[in-house]
N, C-alpha and C positions, 0 to 999 in steps of 0.2 A: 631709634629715631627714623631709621630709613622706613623700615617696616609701616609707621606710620604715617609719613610721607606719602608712600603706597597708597597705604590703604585710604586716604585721604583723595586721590585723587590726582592733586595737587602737582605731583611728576608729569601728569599727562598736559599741562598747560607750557612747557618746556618745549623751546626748540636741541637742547644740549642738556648735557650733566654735565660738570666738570667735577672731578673728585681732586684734591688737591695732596702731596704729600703724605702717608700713612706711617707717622715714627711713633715708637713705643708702643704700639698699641697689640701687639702680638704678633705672632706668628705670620710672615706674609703670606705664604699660601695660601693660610686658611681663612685670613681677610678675603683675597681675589676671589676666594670660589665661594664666599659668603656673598661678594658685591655682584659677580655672575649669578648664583640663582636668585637675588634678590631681583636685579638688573637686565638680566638676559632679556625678558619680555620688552620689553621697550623696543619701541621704533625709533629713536633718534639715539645721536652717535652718544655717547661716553665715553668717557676718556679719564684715567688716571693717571695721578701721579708727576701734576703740573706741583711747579713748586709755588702754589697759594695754603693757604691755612693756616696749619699750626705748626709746621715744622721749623727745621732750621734755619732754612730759605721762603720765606715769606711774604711775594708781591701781591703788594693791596691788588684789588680789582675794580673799579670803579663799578655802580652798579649804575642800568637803566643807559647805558650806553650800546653804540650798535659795534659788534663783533665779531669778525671771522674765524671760526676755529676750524684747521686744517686737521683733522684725526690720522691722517699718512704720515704729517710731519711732525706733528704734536705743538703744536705751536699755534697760540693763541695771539690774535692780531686785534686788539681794541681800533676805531676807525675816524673814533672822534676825540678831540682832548678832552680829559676830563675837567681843567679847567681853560678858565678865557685870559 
């Protein structure tokens, strides 16, 4: 699916990636260095290994809201509530 992504285009309209948790899914190292040569060309930050997804820690994300992500600190800062 990443690969597609890609090749899609579709990454390049992105200010961020966020990749969320990586459990069960193999071998971590060989994940990182799949998500590096997949990822490395990118101009804008990415970051893994926030606890969104599938994992066992799981915070929603609201979408189409405005957000600060600090990639030094890892910590993602939503700006607006998502509800009223």
């Amino acid at each position: 699916m990443l690969t597609q992504l890609l090749l899609s285009g579709r990454l390049s309209l992105l200010s961020a990636l966020i990749i969320g948790q990586i459990e069960g899914c193999g071998e971590i190292e060989i994940i990182n260095s799949m998500l590096q040569e997949r990822l490395g060309r990118l101009t804008i930050p990415v970051v893994a290994g926030l606890p969104v997804g599938h994992g066992n820690e799981n915070i929603s994300l609201p979408l189409g809201l405005p957000a600060l992500l600090d990639t030094e600190k890892m910590i993602l800062e939503i700006e607006e509530p998502a509800i009223s």
